[in-house]
N, C-alpha and C positions, 0 to 999 in steps of 0.2 A: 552621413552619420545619423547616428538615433534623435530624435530633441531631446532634452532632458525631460520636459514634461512625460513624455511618453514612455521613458525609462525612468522615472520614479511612479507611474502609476505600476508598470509591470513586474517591479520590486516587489510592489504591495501584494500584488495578487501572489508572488511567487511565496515570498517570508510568512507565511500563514499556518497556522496548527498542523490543517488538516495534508497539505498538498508538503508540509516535511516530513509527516508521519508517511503520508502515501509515497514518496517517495525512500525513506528507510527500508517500507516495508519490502517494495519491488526492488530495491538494491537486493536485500537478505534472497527472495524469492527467484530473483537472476545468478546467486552468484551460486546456490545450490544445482539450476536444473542445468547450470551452462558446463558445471562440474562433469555432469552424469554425461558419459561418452554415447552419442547417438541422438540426446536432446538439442536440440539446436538451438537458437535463439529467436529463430522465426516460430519455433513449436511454444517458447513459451512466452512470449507476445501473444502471437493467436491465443495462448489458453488466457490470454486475461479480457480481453474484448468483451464475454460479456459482464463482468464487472464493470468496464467503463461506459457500461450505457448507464450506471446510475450514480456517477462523477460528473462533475462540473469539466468543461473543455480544459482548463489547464493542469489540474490532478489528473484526470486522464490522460492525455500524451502526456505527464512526468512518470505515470508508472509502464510506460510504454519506451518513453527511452530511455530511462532507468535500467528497465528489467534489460533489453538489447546489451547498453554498454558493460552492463555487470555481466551478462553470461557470455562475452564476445572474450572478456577477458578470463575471467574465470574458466574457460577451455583449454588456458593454458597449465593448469594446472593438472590432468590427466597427463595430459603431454607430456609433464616434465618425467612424473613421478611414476607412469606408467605406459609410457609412449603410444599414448591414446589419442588422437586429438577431439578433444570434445566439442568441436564443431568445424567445418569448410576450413575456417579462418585460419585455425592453428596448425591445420596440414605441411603448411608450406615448412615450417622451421618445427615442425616435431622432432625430426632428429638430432637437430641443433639443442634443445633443450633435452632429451634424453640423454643425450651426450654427457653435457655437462653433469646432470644428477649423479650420472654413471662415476664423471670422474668426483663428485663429492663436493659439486660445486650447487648444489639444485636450490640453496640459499642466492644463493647470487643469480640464477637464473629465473629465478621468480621475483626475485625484488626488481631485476632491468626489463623482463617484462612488465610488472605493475605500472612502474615510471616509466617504462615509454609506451604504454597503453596510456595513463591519463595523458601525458603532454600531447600524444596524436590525435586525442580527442577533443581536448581543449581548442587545441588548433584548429582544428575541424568546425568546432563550433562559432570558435569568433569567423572562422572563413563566413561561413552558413546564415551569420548575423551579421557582418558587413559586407556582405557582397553576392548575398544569393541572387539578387537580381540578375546582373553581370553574368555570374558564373552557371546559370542557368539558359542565358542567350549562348553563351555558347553549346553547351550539352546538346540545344536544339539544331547549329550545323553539322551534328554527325548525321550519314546516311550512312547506307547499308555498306559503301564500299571503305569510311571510314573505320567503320567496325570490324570490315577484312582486315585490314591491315592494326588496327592494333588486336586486334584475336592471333594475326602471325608474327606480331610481336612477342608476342605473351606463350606462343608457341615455342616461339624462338628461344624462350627461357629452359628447355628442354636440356640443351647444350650446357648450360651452365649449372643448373641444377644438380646432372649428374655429375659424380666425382668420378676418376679414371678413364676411361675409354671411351671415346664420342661418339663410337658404333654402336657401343651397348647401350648408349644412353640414347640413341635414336632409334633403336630397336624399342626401349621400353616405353619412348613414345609413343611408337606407331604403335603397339599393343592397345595406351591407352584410346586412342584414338578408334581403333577397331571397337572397342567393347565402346565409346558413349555410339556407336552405330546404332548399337541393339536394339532396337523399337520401330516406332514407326518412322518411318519417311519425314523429312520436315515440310516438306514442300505438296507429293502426292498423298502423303498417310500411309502407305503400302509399308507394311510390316517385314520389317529385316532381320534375317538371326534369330529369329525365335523360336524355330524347331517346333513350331505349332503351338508353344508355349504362352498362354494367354497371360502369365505374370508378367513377363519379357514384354508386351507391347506398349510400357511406360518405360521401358527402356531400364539399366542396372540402376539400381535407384544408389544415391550417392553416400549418404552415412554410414548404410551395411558396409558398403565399398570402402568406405575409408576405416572403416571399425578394423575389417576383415587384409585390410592391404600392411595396416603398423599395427594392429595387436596381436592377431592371431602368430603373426611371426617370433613376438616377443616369446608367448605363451608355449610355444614348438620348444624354442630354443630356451626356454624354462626349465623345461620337462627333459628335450635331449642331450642337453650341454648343461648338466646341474655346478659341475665345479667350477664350471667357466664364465657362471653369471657372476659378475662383480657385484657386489654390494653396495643399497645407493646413501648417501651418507644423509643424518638427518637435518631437517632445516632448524640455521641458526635462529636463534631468539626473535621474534619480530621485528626489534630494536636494533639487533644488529643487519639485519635484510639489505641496510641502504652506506653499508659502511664499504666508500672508494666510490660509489655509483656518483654521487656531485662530478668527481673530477673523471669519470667515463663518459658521462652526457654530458658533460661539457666539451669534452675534445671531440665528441660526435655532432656539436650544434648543428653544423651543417652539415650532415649524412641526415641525421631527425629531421629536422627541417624542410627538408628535399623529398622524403620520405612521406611527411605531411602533407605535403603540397600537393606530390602526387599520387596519396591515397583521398584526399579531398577528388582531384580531379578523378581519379577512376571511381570515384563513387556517384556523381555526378552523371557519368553515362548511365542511361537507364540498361536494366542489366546485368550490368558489372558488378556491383558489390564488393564486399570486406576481405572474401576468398582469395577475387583475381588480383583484387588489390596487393593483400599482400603475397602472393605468390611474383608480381611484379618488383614488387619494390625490392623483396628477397634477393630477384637476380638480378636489380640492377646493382644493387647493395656490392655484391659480389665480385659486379663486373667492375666496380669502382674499389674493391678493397685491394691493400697489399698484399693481402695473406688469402686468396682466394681458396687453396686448398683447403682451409681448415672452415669451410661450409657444408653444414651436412653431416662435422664434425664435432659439434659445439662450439659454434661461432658466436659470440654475446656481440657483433656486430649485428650480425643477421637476426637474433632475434631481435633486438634493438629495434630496427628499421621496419623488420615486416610487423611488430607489434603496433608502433606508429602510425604505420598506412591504414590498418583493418582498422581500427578505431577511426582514423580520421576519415575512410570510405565510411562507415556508419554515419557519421554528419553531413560526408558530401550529398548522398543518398536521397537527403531531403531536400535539397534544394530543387530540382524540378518535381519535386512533390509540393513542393511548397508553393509555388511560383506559379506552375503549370499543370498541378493535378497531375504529372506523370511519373507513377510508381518507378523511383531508382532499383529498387529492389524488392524483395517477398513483403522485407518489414516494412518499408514504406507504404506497400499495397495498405498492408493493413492499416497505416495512420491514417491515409486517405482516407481510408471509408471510417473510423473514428471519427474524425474533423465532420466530414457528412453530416454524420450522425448528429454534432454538435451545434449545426449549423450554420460550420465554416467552409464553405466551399474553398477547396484548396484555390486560385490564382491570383494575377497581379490585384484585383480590387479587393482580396481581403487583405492586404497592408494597408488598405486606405480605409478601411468600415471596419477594422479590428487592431489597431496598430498596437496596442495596448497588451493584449491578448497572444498577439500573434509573437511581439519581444519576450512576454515571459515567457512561451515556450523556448523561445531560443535560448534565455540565461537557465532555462532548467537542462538544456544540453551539457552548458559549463558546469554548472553543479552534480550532474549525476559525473561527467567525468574525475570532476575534482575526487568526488566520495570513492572513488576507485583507490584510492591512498588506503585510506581508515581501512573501510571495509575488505579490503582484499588482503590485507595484511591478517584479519581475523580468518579470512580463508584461508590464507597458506598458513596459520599456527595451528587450526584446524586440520590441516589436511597432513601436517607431519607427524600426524600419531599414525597414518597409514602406513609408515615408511616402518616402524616398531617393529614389525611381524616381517617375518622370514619370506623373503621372495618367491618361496617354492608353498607356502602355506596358503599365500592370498593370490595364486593362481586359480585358485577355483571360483574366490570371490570374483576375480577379473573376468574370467568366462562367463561368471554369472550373467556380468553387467554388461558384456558386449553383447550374449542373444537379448535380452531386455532391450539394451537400445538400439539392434537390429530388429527386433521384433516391433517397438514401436512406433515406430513407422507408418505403418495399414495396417499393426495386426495383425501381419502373416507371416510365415515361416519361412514363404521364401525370402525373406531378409534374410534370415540366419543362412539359408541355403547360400545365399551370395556370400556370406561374410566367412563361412567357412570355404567355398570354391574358391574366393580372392585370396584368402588367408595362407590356402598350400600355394597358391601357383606363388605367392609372395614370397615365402619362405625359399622356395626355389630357387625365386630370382637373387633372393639375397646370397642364398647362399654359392650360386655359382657368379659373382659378380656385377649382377643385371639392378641396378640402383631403381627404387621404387618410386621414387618423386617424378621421374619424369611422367611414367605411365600415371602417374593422379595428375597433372595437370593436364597430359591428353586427356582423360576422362572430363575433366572438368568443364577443361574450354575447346573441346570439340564440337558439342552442340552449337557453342554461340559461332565456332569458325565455319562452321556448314552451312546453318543457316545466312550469318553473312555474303560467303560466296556465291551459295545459288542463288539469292534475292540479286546480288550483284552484276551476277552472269544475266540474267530475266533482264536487267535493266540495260547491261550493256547493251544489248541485239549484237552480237560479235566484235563489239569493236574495243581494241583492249586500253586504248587512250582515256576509255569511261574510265579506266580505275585511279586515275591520277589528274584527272584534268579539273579535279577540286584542288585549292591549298593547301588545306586540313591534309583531305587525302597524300597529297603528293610528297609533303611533307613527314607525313607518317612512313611514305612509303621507302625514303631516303634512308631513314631512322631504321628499319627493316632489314633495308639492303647491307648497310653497315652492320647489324648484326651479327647477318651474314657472316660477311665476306673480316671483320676481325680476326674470329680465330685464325682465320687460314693466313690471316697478314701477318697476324702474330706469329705463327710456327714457325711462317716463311721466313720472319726474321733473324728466328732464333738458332734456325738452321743455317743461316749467311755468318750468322756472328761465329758458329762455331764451325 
């Protein structure tokens, strides 16, 4: 536990003029750029660093995990209203919340986002604040073969993902899977798929790709099925946003809950991050619901639960950042070298030469989550005057905005280039059945599965007992197998019953 002393000095530093102004202000400045489809929330972090070389250590990291938690959630709002996802994170249940706007529900599907963005954040933070020590000793017994096996866990999520046909949904994995090939080598560097193509040898870069895989299809079938777009209904009063959600998350306690825990722990893995996170939570969400079908279809479970996880990976994130100086993720890289700069060397002895310093960062994780209520509620009152204008009018505006934030990127065109290739083969797949979520998860968590395995394989020298003859491992590997081998139990069942 904290002492008290040490939590009333870090009160002080936190309740101060300047570090609530600096923190309102990187709420307001996250919750616009997390908006904008293709900005990411690593992109607007990075743009604030150097501002915080002329902040004091704890106004700096509050406008850094401010800005993160505001535009993590704030991506949900493309999503809902334009089936964009405005960053990694919201990929997973984009179509869950288009969905719902579609049916007229996009009040309700932004308000159970909001609320279970803060609550999974929150969670995350006191995780981060009582227990980073702990939960950072473990992060450090994953090896390369633990990482196989939860990367084909998370693979595994493919199957459940897609709705209908298990063939087609493992087809459009394998898809994605082929395209994160694209680049170099992980291991030799030796460039694949690139047709001599010098853009290609960083491999399809991921935001064009996700711009190009859920909008450009929307924008197709804008333009070619004009009487068949339903109209999306506008959002209710800010006031009314949270009317029945009490008694929703509270009969979800334990789905959020579970959800928190373990988007804490996938955030934790250095790596992993808010994306895998919730793309994980998503299918387990699913595999544990009654009503499985209706994911993918506007499920306000699924948003629910994958909202929860990616916030609460944004906390777990820091804990072998904090602990051990090892970057969880992009944004964490960048706190590390902040704290540097400040100089707080990230490990175990700055709890003990900054104990003070080091807890007000952590209550300013609780407070920028908490401020997700207020302010995000001013975003989606905001963001319902877009919904005014005729769906086929603010088509151009949408096209605008996808080359912009495929373009900015590097700057180049081949973004757009991808976001338009992804866009028709998208369109196609939708429209002959081929569900797209899978192929963005292969895309996603193909690099980290390759890399895992060949570092795994180098280690094993041929012997295949290396992959399980850790705990951790073996354990993971059990969890895998049963993923497996369910559906087929399940069919098997339901074919004896009848």
């Amino acid at each position: 536990m904290i002492p008290l002393e040490t939590l009333t000095g870090a009160l002080a530093l936190v309740l101060t003029a300047d570090v609530l102004l600096v923190i309102l202000a990187s709420a307001a400045y996250g919750l616009v750029l997390g908006a904008v489809p293709g900005l990411s929330a690593t992109m607007a972090t990075a743009l604030l660093v150097p501002l915080t070389v002329f902040m004091a250590p704890v106004p700096a990291m509050a406008a850094i995990v401010t800005t993160a938690a505001m535009a993590i959630f704030a991506s949900d709002i493309p999503a809902a209203l334009l089936r964009i996802p405005g960053t990694p994170a919201s990929a997973a249940y984009v179509d869950d919340l288009s969905a719902l706007a579609r049916r007229g529900r996009v009040g309700r599907a932004l308000g159970l986002s909001l609320t279970a963005s803060a609550l999974g954040g929150v969670l995350g933070a006191l995780a981060l604040m009582l227990a980073a020590p702990r939960l950072a000793l473990v992060s450090l017994q994953f090896t390369s073969f633990e990482y196989l096996w939860l990367a084909l866990l998370g693979v595994s999520a493919a199957v459940l993902l897609g709705r209908g046909s298990v063939l087609k949904s493992l087809i459009a994995l394998g898809l994605g899977l082929l395209l994160a090939c694209v680049g170099l080598d992980t291991t030799a560097g030796l460039p694949r798929f690139t047709f001599g193509e010098p853009a290609l040898l960083g491999g399809i870069p991921l935001v064009p790709a996700l711009i190009g895989l859920f909008a450009v299809p929307e924008l197709i079938r804008t333009l070619v099925h004009r009487p068949a777009v339903p109209p999306v209904a506008p959002v209710l009063h800010p006031a009314r946003l949270f009317r029945g959600l009490p008694g929703v998350l509270w009969r979800r306690k334990a789905s959020l809950l579970r959800s928190g825990v373990l988007g804490t722990g996938v955030g934790i893995l250095p790596g992993a991050g808010a994306d895998i996170a919730a793309w994980i939570a998503y299918a387990v969400s699913k595999r544990a619901a009654r009503r499985p079908e209706s994911y993918g279809a506007g499920s306000e479970e699924g948003v629910a639960d994958a909202c929860a996880a990616n916030n609460a990976a944004l906390c777990g994130a820091h804990v072998p950042a904090m602990v051990f100086g090892i970057p969880g993720d992009s944004i964490t890289a960048i706190v590390i070298g902040v704290l540097t700069l400040k100089g707080l060397n990230p490990g175990p002895t700055v709890f003990l030469t900054q104990p003070e310093t080091m807890t007000a960062i952590f209550l300013v994780f609780v407070l920028a989550n908490l401020l997700i209520v207020p302010l995000g509620l001013v975003a989606i009152a905001l963001s319902a005057q877009v919904l005014r204008a005729p769906r086929l009018a603010l088509a151009p505006l949408i096209l605008a905005a996808c080359v912009a934030g495929s373009y900015a990127i590097d700057a180049s065109a081949f973004g757009i280039a991808v976001m338009v290739a992804l866009g028709g083969l998208a369109y196609v797949m939708e429209e002959t059945g081929f569900p797209v979520a899978p192929a963005v998860l292969g895309l996603v968590m193909g690099p980290v599965l390759e890399r895992a395995l060949v570092t795994s394989l180098i280690k094993a020298d041929g012997d295949p007992l290396a992959f399980v003859d850790r705990p951790i491992a073996a354990g993971l590997a059990v969890v895998v197998a049963l993923a497996w081998t369910a559906p087929l139990l399940a069919r098997r069942r339901r074919r004896m019953t009848f």
